[in-house]
C-alpha positions in Angstrom: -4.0 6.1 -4.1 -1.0 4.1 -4.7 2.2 3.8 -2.7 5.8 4.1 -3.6 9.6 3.5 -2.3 11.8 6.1 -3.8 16.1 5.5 -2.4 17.3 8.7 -2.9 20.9 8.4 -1.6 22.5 10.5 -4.1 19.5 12.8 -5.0 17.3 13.5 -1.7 18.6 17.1 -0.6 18.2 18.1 -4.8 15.0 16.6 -4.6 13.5 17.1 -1.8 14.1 21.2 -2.1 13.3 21.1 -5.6 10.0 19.4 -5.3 10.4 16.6 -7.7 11.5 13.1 -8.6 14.0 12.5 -11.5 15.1 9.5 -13.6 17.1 8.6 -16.6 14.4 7.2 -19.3 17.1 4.3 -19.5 20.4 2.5 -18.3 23.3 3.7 -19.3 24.2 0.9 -22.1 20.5 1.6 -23.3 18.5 -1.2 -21.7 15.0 -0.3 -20.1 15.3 -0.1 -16.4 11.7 -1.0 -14.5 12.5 1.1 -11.6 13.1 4.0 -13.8 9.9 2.9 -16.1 8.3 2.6 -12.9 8.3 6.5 -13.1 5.7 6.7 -15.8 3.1 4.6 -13.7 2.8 7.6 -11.1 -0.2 9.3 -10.5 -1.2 12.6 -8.7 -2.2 12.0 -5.2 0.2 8.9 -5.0 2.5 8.4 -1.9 5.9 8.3 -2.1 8.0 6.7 1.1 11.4 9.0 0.9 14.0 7.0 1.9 17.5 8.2 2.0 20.6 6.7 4.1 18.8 4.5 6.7 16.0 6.2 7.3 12.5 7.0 5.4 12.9 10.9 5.8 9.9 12.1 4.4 6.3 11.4 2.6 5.5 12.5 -0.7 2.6 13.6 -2.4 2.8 13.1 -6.1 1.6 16.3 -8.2 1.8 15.5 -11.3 2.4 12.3 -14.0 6.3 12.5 -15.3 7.4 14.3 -18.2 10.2 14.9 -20.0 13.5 16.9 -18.7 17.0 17.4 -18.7 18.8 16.1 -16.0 18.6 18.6 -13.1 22.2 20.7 -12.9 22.0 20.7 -9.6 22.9 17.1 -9.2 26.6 17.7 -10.1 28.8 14.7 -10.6 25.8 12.4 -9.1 24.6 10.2 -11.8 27.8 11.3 -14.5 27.0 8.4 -16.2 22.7 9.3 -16.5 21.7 10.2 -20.1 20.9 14.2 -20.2 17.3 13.6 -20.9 14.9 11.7 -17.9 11.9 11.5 -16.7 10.6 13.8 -13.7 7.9 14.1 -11.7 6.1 16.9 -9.5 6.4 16.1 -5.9 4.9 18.0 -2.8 7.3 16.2 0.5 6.4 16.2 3.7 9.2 16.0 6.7 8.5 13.5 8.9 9.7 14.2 12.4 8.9 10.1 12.9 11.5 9.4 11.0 11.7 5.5 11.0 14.8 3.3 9.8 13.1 0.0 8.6 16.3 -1.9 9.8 14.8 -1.6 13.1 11.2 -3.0 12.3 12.3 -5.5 9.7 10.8 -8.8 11.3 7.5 -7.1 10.8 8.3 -5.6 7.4 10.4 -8.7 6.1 7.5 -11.2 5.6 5.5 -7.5 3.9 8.5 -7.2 1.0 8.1 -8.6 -2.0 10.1 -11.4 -4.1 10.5 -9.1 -7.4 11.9 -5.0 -6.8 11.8 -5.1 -3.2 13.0 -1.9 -1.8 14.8 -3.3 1.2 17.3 -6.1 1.6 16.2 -8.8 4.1 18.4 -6.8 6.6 16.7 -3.5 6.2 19.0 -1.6 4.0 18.0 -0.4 1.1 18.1 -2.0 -2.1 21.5 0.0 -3.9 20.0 -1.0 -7.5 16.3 0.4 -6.9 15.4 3.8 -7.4 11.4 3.7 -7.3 9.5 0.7 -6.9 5.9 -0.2 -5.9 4.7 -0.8 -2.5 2.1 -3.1 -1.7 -1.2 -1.5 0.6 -0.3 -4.2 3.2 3.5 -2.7 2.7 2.0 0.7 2.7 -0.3 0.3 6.1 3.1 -1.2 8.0 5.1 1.6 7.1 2.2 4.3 8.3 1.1 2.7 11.3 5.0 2.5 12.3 5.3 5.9 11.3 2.3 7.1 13.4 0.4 10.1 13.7 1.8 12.3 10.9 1.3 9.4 8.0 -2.0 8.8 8.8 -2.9 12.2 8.6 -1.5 12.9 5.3 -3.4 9.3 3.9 -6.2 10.7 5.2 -6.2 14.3 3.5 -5.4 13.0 1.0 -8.3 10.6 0.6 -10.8 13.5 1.5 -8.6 15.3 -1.4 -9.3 12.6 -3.9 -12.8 12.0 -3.2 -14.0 15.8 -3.0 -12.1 15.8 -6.7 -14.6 12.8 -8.1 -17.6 14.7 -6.2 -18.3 11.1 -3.8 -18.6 11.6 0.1 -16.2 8.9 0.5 -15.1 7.3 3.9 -11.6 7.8 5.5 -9.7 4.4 5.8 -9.7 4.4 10.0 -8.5 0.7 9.4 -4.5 1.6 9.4 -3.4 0.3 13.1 -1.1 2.3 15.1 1.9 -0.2 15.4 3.9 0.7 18.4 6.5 -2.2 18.0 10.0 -1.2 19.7 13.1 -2.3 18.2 
């Protein structure tokens, strides 16, 4: 499993009902974008963190690798300026009724973010120019442990998931520490 930071500001509700991620293959004067080429890295079984306005609203469960499609119509005058042909990705989201705003935790998560495609500013917003980056696990293990109960149950079902599907009895990672740190 790997771990991703999607901002969905303009997209979430379109999203998050529709069950999917969705990218232009390119910026708008043609030049590769690596959060949008970040899209074709994606794997079924990933986790996405959902974050949208200040808050990460939900987990994701990748369900499929991206393919090729038009531009959802749903998404109105958001994006005018997206090319009609993007990249999408299955997605299976998961509420989360612990939903955290990073601003609040971000001396923990500040020293966790990296140098290059951080998805947060050093303040805790999020990153305006960054649709879907990578997360480190160390990233990752923050964001679930502040996130609690509800996270580590989905990492965890998800691991059983992937290791009934390459026939191992694997372990469960009980390692993720429940981080009760107030802001």
């Amino acid at each position: 499993m790997r771990y991703w930071w999607v901002n969905q500001n303009q997209t979430y509700e379109h999203e998050f009902r529709g069950g999917y991620l969705w990218s232009p293959k390119r910026k708008s004067n043609q030049q590769r974008n690596p959060f949008y080429e970040f899209m074709r890295e994606v794997s079924p079984g990933d986790l996405i963190f959902s974050f949208q306005g200040t808050h990460i609203r939900a987990l994701g469960i990748a369900q499929s690798h991206c393919y090729e499609s038009p531009k959802p119509g749903e998404f109105g005058t958001a994006g005018a300026n997206w090319s009609d042909i993007g990249w999408k990705l299955d997605v299976r989201y998961l509420p989360l009724h612990n939903s955290i705003r990073p601003a609040d935790y971000i001396e923990l998560l500040r020293p966790l973010l990296p140098e290059k495609y951080a998805p947060l500013q050093v303040t805790g917003r999020g990153q305006q120019s960054v649709y879907l980056t990578t997360v480190s696990p160390r990233l990752a293990t923050a964001l679930i442990g502040l996130i609690g109960e509800e996270a580590k149950q989905v990492v965890q079902a998800e691991q059983h998931v992937a290791d009934e599907d390459v026939g191992e009895e694997g372990t469960i990672d009980q390692s993720i520490p429940a981080i009760t740190a107030v802001p």
